[in-house]
N, C-alpha and C positions, 0 to 999 in steps of 0.2 A: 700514695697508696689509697684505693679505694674498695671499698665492700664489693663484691660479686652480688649480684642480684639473684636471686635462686628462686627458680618457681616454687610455690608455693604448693604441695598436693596435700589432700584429704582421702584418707580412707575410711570408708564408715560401711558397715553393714546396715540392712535394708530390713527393718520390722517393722513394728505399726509404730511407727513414731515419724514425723514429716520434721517439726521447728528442731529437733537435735542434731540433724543432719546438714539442715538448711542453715539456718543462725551462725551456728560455729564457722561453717566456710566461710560467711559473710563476716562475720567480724573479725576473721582472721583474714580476710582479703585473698582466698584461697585461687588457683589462678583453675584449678582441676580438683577432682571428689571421682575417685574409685569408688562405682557405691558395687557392695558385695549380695551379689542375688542368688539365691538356691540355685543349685543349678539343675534340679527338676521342675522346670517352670510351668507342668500341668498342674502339680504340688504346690508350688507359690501358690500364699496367700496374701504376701503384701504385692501384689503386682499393684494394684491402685494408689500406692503409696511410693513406689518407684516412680510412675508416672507425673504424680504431683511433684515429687521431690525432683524430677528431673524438668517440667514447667518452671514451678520454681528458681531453680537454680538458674536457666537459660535468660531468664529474665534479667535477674543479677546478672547475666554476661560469663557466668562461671560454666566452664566445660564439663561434661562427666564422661563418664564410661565404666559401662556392665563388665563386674567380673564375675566368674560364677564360684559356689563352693556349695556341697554339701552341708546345710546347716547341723546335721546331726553328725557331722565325721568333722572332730578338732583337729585330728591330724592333718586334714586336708585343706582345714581354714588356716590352719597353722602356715603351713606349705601356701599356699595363694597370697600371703601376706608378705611372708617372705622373698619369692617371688617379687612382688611389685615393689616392696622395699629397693629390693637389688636393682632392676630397673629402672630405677627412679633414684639411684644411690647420689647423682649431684645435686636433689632438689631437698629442699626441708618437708618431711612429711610431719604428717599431723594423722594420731591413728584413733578415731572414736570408742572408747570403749563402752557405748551406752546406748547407742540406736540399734544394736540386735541383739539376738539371747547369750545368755549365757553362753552357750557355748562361743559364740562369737570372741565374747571378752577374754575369754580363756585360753584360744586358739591367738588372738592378734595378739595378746601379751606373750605368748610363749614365744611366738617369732619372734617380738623384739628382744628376749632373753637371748636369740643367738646371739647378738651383735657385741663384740667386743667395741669396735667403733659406734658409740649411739650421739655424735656430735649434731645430726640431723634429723634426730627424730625424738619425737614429743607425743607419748601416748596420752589423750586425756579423757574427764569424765565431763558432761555435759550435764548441769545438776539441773531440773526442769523448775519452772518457778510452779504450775501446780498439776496436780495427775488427775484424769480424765478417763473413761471408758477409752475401750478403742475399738470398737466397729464403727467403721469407714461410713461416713466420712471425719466422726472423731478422733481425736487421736491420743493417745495414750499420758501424754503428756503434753505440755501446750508451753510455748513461753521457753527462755534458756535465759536464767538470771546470774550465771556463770560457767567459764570452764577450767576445771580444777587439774591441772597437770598430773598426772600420774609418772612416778621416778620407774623407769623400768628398771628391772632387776635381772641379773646374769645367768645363765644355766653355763655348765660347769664344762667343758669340750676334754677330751682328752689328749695326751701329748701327742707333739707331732709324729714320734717315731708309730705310738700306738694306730693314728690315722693312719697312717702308711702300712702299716701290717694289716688292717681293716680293707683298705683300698684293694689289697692283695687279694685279703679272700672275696670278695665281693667277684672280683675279676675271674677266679678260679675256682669256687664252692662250686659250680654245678647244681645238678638236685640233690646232692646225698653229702654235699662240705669238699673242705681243703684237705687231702690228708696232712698230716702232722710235719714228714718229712719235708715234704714238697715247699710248706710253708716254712723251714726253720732254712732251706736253702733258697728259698726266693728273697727273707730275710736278710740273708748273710750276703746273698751279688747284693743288696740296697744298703748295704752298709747301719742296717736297723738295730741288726745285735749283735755284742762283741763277744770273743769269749776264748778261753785258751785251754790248750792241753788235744791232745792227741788222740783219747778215748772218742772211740765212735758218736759215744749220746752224750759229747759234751756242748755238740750243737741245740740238741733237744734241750737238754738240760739251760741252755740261755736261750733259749724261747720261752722254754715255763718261767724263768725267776723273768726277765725282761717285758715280755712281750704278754702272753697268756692268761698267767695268775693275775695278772692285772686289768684284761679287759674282760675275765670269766665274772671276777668273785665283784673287781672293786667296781665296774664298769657296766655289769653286766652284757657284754655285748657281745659274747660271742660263747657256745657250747660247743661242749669236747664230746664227741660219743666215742666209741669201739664196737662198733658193731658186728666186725671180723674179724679181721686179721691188723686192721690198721687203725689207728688215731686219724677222726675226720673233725676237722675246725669248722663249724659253719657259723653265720652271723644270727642275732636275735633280731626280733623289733626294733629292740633300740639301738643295735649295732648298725641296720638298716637304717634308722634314723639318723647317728652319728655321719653315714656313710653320704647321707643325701646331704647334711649340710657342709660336708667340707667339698663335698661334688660343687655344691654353689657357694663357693668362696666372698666374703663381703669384703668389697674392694678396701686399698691402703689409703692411706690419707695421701700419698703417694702420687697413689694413678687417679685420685680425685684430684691434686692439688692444693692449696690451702683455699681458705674465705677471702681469700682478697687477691689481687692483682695489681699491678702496674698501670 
């Protein structure tokens, strides 16, 4: 038996910072560095600092490639990280939490909170050995005298049946929701909720205790209105959020395989 050789990626966001971005790949022998650029690049102001970092790094022989995000939208940093995670799910990433702002660090750790499987991935900090102005061509920090691993931490997903009733209304809300019925019989063909007796609203009745009550109050993901005549389900924010990551499923150790080989 022998180890699998796994590329090596970096992803780092793109601020006024050059040696936190550079160093780490290099001392991690990184094969590639996802560097993450605004993606209004009239608004970029580290474009001179992409450029270096990307000199830089070509020298070392190490590859990159521009991804864009929104600096001021986490949700989307969040999303782009995720993303490339998934893409890259048979390499070992390595995710910077120190070369962009705040919001950066905030959005790349959330993505790696989706991951149930985090066997490949190692969020760290880059602690600067000292701090410096940063208008160009200074840079904010100088020197990397360590990189301190960060343990990523879980965000909570809910059950499978629940995703499955979400996948439903996402599929069926329209502009104005699911109605109620519609959703306790698309429920009941997917086998999501079980329930017995013969009264009419003993269907409705196990969609609310199963399905409902639980992705309203505990989950927050989804609103009941009445705004006529009918009960309409539609999804929240974070129902929509729930809804995007099980859309992108993080492979099994499975369909990756194990670390080693024959």
């Amino acid at each position: 038996m022998s180890k699998v050789s796994r590329r090596r990626i970096h992803i780092a966001p793109v601020g006024f910072e050059i040696d936190r971005v550079v160093l780490p790949a290099k001392m991690d022998k990184a094969d590639k560095v996802f560097l993450m650029v605004h993606s209004n690049r009239s608004k970029d102001e580290a474009k001179e600092y992409v450029a270096e970092i990307e000199k830089r790094l070509k020298k070392a022989k190490i590859e990159t490639e521009q991804v864009t995000a929104d600096l001021w939208n986490i949700e989307e940093i969040t999303r782009v990280t995720r993303d490339l995670i998934l893409a890259n799910s048979d390499c070992e990433i390595a995710i910077n939490l120190a070369s962009g702002s705040t919001n950066h660090s905030i959005g790349m750790d959330r993505a790696c909170m989706t991951f149930r499987n985090r066997w490949n991935l190692r969020p760290f900090y880059p602690f600067a050995k000292t701090y410096n102005g940063f208008v160009y061509p200074l840079q904010q920090t100088e020197g990397v005298k360590e990189l301190k691993t960060i343990v990523p931490h879980r965000i909570q997903i809910p059950e499978d049946e629940l995703i499955q009733a979400l996948k439903i209304i996402k599929q069926n809300q329209g502009k104005n929701g699911m109605k109620k019925k519609d959703l306790a019989k698309a429920c009941e063909s997917e086998h999501i909720i079980q329930y017995s007796g013969k009264s009419p609203n003993a269907i409705l009745i196990a969609l609310d205790r199963q399905i409902l009550q639980k992705l309203e109050h505990r989950w927050k993901a989804v609103r009941v209105e009445k705004p006529h005549n009918h009960h309409l389900v539609s999804l929240t924010e974070e129902g929509e959020w729930f809804e995007y990551i099980l859309q992108n499923p993080e492979p099994t150790m499975t369909n990756l395989g194990t670390a080693s080989n024959t």
